[in-house]
N, C-alpha and C positions, 0 to 999 in steps of 0.2 A: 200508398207505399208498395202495394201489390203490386202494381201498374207498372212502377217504375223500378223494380227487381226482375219482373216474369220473368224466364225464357219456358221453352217450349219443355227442352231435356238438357240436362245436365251432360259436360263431356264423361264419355267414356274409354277414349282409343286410348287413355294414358292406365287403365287398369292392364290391360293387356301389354303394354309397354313394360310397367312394373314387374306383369309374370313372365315376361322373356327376361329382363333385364337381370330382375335375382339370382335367376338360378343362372345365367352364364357368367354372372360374376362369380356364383359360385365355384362352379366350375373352372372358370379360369385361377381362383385360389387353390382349387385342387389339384391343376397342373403346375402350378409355380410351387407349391408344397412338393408334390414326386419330384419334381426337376431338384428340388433344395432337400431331397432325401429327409425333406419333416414330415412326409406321409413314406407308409412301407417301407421304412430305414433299414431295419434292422440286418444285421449280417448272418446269417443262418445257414452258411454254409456248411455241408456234413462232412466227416472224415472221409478221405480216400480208403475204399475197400475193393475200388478194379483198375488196380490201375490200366496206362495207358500201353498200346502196341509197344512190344521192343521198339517197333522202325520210329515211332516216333518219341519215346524217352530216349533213345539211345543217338536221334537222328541231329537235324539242324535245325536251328529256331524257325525257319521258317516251314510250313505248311500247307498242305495242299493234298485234298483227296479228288481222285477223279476215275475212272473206267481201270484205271492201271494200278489203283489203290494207291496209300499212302505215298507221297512224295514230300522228300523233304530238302532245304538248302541249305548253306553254309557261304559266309560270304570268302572271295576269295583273298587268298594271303593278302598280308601286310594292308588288307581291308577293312576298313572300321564304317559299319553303321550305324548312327548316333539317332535313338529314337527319343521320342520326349512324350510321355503318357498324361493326358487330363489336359486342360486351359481351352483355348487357349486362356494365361492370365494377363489382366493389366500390368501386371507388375514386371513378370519374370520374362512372361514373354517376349515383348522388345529387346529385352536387355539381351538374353540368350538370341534373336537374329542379330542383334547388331556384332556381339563375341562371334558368330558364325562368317557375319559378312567380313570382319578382319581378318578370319583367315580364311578364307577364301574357300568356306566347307561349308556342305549339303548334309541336310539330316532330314528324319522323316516322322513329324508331329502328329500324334495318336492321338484325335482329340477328342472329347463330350459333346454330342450334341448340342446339350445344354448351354454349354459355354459357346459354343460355334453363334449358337443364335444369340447369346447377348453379346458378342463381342465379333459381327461380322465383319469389321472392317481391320482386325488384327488377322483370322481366317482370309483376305484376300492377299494383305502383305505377306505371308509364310508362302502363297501360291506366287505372287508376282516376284519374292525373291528367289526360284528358282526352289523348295522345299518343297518335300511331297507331305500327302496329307492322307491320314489313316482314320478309320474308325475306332474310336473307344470306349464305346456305346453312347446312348442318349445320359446317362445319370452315373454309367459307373457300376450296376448292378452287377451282383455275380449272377449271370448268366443260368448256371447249371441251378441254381436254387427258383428261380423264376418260372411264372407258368407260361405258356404257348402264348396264351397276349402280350403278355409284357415282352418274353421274347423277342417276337416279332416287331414290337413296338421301339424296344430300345435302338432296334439296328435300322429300323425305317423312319422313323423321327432322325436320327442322324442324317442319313442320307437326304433328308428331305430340306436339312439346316446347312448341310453342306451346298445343294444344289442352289437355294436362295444366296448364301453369303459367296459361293466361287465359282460358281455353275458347273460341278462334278459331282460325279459319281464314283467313289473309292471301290475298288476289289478288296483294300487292304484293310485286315481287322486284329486288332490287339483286343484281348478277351482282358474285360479289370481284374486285379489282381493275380496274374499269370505272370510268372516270372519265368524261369527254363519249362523245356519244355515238358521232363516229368514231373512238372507237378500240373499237368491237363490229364485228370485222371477222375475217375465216378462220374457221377453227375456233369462234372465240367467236361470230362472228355466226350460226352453224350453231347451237352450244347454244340463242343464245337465240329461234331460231324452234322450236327443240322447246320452251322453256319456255312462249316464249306460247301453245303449241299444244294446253297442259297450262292452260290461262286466266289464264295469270298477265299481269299489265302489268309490263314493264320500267323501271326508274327509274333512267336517267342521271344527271349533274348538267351544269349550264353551267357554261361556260369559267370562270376566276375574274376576267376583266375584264367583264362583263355585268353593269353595275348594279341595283341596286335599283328604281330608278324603273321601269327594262322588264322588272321580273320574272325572279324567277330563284330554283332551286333548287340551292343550296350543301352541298357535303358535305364531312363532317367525319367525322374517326375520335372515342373516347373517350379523349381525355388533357387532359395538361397545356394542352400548343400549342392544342388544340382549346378548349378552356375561354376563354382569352383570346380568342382571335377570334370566338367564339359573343358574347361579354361586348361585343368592339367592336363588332361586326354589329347584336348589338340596340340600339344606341346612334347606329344610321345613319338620319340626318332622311329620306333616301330611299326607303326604307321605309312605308308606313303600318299595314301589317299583316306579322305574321307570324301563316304557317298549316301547314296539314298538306300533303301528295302529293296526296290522295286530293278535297281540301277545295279547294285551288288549281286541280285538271287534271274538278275532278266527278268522281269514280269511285266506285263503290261497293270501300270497301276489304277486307270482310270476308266468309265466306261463314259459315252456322250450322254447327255441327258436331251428330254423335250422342253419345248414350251411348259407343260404340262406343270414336268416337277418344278420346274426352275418356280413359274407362279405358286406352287402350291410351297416352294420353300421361303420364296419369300415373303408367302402369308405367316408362316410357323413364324419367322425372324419378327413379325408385327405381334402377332400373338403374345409372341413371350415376352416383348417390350411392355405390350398393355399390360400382363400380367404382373409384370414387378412394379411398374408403376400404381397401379392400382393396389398389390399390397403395402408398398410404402406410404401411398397415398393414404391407405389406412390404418395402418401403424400410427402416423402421424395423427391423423384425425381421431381413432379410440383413443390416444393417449390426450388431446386438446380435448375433446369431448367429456371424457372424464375427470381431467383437471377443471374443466368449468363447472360441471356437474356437483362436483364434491365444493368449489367454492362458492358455489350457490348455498348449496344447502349449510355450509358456515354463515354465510351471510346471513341466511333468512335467522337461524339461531342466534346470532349476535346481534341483528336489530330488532328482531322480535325482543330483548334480555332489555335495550335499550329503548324501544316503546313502551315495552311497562315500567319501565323505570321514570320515562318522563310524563309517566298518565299523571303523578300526584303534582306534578310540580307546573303541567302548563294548561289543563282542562277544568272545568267548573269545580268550582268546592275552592282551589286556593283563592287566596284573600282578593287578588286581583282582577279575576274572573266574575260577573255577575250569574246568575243562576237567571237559563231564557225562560219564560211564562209566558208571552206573546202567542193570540189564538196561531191555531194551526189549519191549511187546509191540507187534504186528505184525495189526493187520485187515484181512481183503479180504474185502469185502461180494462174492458173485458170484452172478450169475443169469444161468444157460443163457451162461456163459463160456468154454466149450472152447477156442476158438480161440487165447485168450492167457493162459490163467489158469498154463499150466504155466511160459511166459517171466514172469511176474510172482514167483513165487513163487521160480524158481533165481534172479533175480536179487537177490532178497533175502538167500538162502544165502548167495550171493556175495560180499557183503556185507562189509565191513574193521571194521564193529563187531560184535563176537563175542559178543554180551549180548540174544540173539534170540528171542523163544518167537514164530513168526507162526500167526494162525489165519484160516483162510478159512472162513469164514460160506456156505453154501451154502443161498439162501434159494429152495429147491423147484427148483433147476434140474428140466426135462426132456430134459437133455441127457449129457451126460459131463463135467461141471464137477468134482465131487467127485471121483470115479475120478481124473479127473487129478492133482488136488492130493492124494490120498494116494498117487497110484502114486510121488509124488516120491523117496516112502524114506526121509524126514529125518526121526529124532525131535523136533525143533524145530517140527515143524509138525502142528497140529492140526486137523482138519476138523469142522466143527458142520453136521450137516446140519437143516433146519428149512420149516416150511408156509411158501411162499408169504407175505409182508406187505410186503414192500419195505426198502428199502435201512436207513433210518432202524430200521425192529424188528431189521433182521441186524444193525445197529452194536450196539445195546443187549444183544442176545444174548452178542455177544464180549466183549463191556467188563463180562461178566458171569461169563466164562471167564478175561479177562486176568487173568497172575499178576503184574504191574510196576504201577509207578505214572506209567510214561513209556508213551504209546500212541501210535503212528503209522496213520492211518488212508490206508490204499491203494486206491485202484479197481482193480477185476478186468482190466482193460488197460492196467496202466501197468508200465514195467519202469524201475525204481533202477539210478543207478550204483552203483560198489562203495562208494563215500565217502558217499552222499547222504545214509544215514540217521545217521551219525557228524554231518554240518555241521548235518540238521535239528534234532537234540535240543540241539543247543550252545547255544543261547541261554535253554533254559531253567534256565540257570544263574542266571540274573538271578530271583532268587523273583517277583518282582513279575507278569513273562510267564509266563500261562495258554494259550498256542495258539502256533506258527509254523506259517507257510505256503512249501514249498519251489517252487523251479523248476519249472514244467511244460512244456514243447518238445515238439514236433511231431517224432513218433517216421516216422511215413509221408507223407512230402512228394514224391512222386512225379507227383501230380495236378497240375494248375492251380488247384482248389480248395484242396487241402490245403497248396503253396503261400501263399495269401492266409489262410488261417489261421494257418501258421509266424509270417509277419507280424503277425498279431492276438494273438499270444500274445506276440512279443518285444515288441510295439511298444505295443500298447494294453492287456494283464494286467500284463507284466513291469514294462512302466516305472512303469505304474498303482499297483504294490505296492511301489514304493521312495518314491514320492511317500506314498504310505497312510505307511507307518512312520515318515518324517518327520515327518508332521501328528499322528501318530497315530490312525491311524483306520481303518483295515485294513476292510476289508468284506465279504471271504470270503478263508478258509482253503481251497484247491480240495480234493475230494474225491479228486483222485488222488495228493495227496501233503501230508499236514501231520500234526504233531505237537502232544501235547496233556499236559494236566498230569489224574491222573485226578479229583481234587481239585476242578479245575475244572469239567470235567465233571461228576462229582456236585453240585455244587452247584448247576447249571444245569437239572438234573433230567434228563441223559444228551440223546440227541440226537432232536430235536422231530420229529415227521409233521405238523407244524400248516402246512409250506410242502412245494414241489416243490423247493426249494432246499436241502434239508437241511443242506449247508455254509455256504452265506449264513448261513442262520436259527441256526446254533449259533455262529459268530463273531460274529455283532452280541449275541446272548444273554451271551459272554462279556464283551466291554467293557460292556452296564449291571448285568455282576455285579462288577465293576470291575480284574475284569485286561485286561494290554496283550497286542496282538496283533502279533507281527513276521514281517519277511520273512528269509529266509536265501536269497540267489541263488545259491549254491554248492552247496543241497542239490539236484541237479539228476533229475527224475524224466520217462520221454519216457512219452508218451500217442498210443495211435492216435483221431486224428480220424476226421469222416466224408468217405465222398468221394464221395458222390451230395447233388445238392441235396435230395432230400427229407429224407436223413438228418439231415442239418444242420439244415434246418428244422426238424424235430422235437427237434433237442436243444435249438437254442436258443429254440426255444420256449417248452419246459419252463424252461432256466436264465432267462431273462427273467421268465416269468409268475413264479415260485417268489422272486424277485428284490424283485419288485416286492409279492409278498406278503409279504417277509420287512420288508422296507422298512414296511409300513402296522400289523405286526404289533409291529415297533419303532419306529412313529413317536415317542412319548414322550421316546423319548434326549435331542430336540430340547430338549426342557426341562430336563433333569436337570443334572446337578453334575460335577465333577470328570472321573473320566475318559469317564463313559457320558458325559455332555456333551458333551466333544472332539468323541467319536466321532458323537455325534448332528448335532450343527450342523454338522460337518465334512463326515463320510460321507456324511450321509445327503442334505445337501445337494448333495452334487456328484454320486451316484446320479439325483437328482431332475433337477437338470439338465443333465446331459451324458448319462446312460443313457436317461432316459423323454422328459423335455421337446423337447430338442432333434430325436433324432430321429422324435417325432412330427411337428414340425413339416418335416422333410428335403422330403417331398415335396411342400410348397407350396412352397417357396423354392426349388426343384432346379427348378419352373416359370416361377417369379419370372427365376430364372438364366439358364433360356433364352431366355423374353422379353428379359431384358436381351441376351443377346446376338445374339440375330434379330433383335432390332428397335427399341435405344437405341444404346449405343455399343458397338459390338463387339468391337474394338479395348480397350476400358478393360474389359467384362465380362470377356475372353479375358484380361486380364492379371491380375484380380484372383483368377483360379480357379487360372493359373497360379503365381500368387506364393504362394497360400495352399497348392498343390500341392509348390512347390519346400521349403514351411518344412515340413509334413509328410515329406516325403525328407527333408532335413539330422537331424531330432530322431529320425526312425524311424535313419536309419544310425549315430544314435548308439546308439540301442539295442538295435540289431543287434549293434555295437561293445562294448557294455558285455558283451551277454551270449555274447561270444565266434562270433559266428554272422556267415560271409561275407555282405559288403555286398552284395554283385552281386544279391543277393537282389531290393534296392531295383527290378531291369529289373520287376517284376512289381505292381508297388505301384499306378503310373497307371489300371493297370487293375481294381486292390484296387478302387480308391477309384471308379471310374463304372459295375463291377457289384456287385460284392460288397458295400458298404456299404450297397446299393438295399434288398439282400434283407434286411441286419439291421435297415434302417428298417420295410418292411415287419413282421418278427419280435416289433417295440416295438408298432407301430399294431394289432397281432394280439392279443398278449400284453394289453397296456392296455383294449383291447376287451374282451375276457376278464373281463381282475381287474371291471372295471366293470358287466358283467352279471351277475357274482356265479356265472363258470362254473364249475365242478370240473374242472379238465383230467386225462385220461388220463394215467398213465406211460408214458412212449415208449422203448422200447427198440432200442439201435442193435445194428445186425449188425455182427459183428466178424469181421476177416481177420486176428488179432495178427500186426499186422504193426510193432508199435510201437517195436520193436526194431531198424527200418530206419538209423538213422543211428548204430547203435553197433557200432564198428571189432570186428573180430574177436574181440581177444583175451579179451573178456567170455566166461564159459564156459559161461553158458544161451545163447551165440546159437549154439554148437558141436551142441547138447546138440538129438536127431531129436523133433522135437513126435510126442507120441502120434495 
């Protein structure tokens, strides 16, 4: 099985892909947030305390300083300049060119970079109807409250969205919220002598009692309100013409652009495309992700309510069910197991069903695996020593040795209560079930990691497999503790090396050979986890990748009939997306998450992480609760869940990468301290009994 997984290394160019990838996503949230005024909102502008030059309160909207100082203009008589500040919009804007094109008038559109880039093909129509086109900053910002970046940023991001969407360069700049022109005064009067200092002309508007007949430039936002008064205005006898800014004051409004900006504006027009798309994109997806999330975790609590509810009515003990006594055989696959091979095996002895032949498979240890398990002394137990192949060839070897037709298959670190293997064989009373899958619990929880695993086993395997039996759909038998029919197994054609999964891949084998697969949470069996992060990563690496290949190598189920059916559209489906899907996506949305809460509502993010936090607590202490295992546990969970999940996300995007490249993953072999025995009270008599 080694042979046929190796490769040499593991891909890597996709880790680096991941750390570009985050943080530009991030960053592209950050600009779609400024541009959406949900980052640096706030309006902070101070009171006027200097004011502006006579020449320019007292002068004409429009603006201009140069060598000869202040200059200002007025449009002439019976002149109206109809300006329009922000859009352009979907909505108002058409509406307002088209009222323009009926009477046959020119006005001059102040617009937002912002909106320029989302909407560049309304920006070309305002240019191709003959309309001139103004800056009105990138966002909108008051200017005079902003620092030297942002400054510079609001009026060159524009420029650079105009160039992309028209290919121009504006002289002309409306400052946001400047209405006449004394009120460009403090601070704002400061911004706008840096602007005109940059060549731009300033465009006030006149007061709104300054009639028509003496010229005058009117400004107007893009709406409703605005639309009606545009409609009255062109309809005033006072009037003889309407014109542009630029056309009314003489100015030259435009400057040529290069290759240069035109490409770099219509990068910025791309940029902000992906940017919105990708927050709506994830809008969408936290709100589905969390909707699934929350209905999972109802699920697993409503069929867990519903698995113990049907334990009395359809498992040994009722009337109709016989109670199994039928010998048992006993496999433990080991490779280079010393450490716990010898607590594995007395706790089997131990054992209250008395019908036991157990064989431990010894596939090439280089270690003291075998020695141990014959120095036990028991006739009952046989040792196969054999080359090196892996886990999958030492099951086939035993099941070749076994003398029953009831087979329990053990990992080399797990230790049985005295009952376990008595509650696992009970249900194959029912003919129709070919496999159970017993209890597994975290034997060494000493760690802070092994800890957050105790959790992952009550919380997310345990509960997972009461939910499985209900649906019918069971998905893995764990290798360190289940029972089997040998019947079934041969007809499966014994157990596959086609995955790294080797338990996955022989329980989905079984339900499309059409037997059921159950849980028994009574057969209770404790396993030592790992407790260094690399450890861990390396197993569940394997258990994911082997997972995922067991999944693609039974995809078909999906179609089939009866019970391979069930199990396909059911299993395989909720595999797909709560094991692979989801948390591939974990780490765009855990950035999505933080944006929301840096920089939208903070308040509403913080509550929805903690509400989705509090229902995760309530269902995990039920499941704590169900399988007899102190709640206090739950002090450790907040913290499960903002590191520990990171790394199984990670584990998926690793794994997924993998199956996709089409890599052979190595077998990983964990070190073992058998310590898995930690959480069983004394009176067990392999915990007595001095390890060799």
């Amino acid at each position: 099985m080694r042979a046929r997984h190796k490769q040499s290394r593991d891909p890597r160019g996709h880790w680096l892909l991941l750390i570009l990838v985050l943080p530009a996503m991030f960053a592209a949230l950050l600009f779609e947030g400024w541009t959406n005024h949900e980052v640096d909102a706030a309006d902070t502008r101070s009171a006027c305390t200097s004011p502006a030059p006579d020449a320019v309160a007292r002068g004409g909207p429009v603006i201009g300083i140069n060598r000869n100082g202040v200059q200002t203009a007025s449009m002439p008589a019976r002149t109206v300049a109809l300006t329009f500040d922000g859009g352009p919009d979907l909505v108002w804007t058409p509406r307002l060119l088209d009222l323009l094109r009926k009477h046959r008038a020119r006005a001059t559109f102040f617009l937002l970079g912002s909106q320029a880039a989302r909407h560049p093909d309304l920006v070309r129509r305002i240019r191709a109807e003959g309309h001139e086109i103004g800056s009105n900053t990138y966002t909108g910002a008051v200017l005079g409250e902003t620092s030297a970046f942002r400054f510079s940023a609001e009026l060159d991001l524009t420029q650079s969205a105009l160039a992309g969407a028209a290919g121009l360069r504006t002289n002309l700049l409306r400052m946001p919220r400047t209405t006449s022109p004394d009120t460009l005064c403090g601070r704002e009067w400061t911004a706008a002598r840096r602007a005109t200092a940059q060549g731009y002309v300033l465009v006030a508007a006149d007061k709104a009692s300054r009639r028509p007949a003496q010229g005058t430039v009117r400004q107007f936002s893009q709406t409703a309100t605005a639309y009606r008064e545009t409609e009255k205005l062109l309809g005033d006898p006072g009037a003889d013409r309407f014109t542009t800014v630029s056309a009314g004051a003489q100015l030259t409004p435009y400057e040529r652009v290069s290759d240069v900006e035109r490409w770099s504006g219509t990068a910025l027009i791309r940029a902000a495309w992906l940017g919105r798309a990708f927050s709506r994109a994830m809008t969408w997806t936290l709100g589905v992700a969390g909707a699934l999330g929350v209905l999972r975790l109802l699920l697993l609590v409503h069929f867990a309510r519903a698995h113990v509810r049907r334990l009395e009515r359809s498992r040994p003990g009722a009337p109709w069910l016989r109670e199994v006594t039928e010998p048992v055989t006993v496999l433990v696959p080991a490779y280079n197991e010393e450490a716990g091979i010898e607590a594995t095996v007395r706790s089997l002895l131990a054992s209250d069903y008395p019908l036991l032949q157990i064989i431990v498979i010894d596939d090439g240890s280089t270690d003291r695996t075998a020695e141990l398990a014959e120095g036990v002394g028991d006739a009952r137990v046989m040792v196969i020593r054999k080359a090196n192949a892996g886990k999958a060839a030492a099951l086939n070897t035993g099941l070749r040795y076994a003398g029953h037709d009831i087979l329990v298959m053990v990992d080399a670190d797990t230790v049985f209560e005295p009952d376990a293997v008595h509650h696992l064989v009970q249900p194959l009373a029912h003919p129709a079930v070919g496999a159970v899958s017993g209890n597994t619990k975290v034997g060494n929880r000493r760690s802070l990691l092994a800890k957050w695993q105790h959790l992952e086993y009550c919380f997310g395997f345990n509960l997972d497999r009461r939910m499985f039996e209900v649906l019918e759909c069971m998905t893995t038998v764990p290798g360190a503790i289940g029972a089997f029919r040998r019947d079934a197994l041969a007809g499966v054609g014994g157990v596959s090396d086609d995955t790294l999964a080797e338990d996955t891949d022989l329980t989905m084998a079984l339900w499309r050979a059409g037997w059921r697969v159950l849980y028994e949470e009574s057969a209770v069996a404790w396993t030592e986890v790992p407790t260094s992060l690399r450890q861990l990563w390396r197993q569940r690496y394997r258990w994911c990748f082997g997972t995922i290949q067991a999944m693609w190598k039974h995809r078909g189920a999906v179609l089939e009939t009866g019970v391979a059916g069930r199990f396909g559209r059911r299993g395989l489906t909720y595999l797909a997306v709560f094991q692979v899907a989801l948390p591939l996506l974990a780490p765009v949305i855990d950035v999505f998450a933080l944006y929301g809460v840096l920089f939208l509502d903070p308040i509403a993010s913080a509550g929805v992480w903690f509400a989705f936090m509090s229902v995760q607590l309530l269902c995990a202490g039920y499941a704590l609760r169900l399988d007899g295992e102190r709640v206090r546990t739950l002090w450790w969970m907040p913290f499960q869940l903002v590191v520990y999940r990171q790394l199984m996300y990670l584990v998926v995007i690793q794994s997924v990468v993998a199956a996709v490249l089409g890599s052979r993953l190595k077998w990983q072999i964990m070190k073992r301290s058998g310590t898995a025995a930690e959480q069983i009270g004394d009176p067990a008599p392999y915990k007595s009994v001095p390890m060799r």
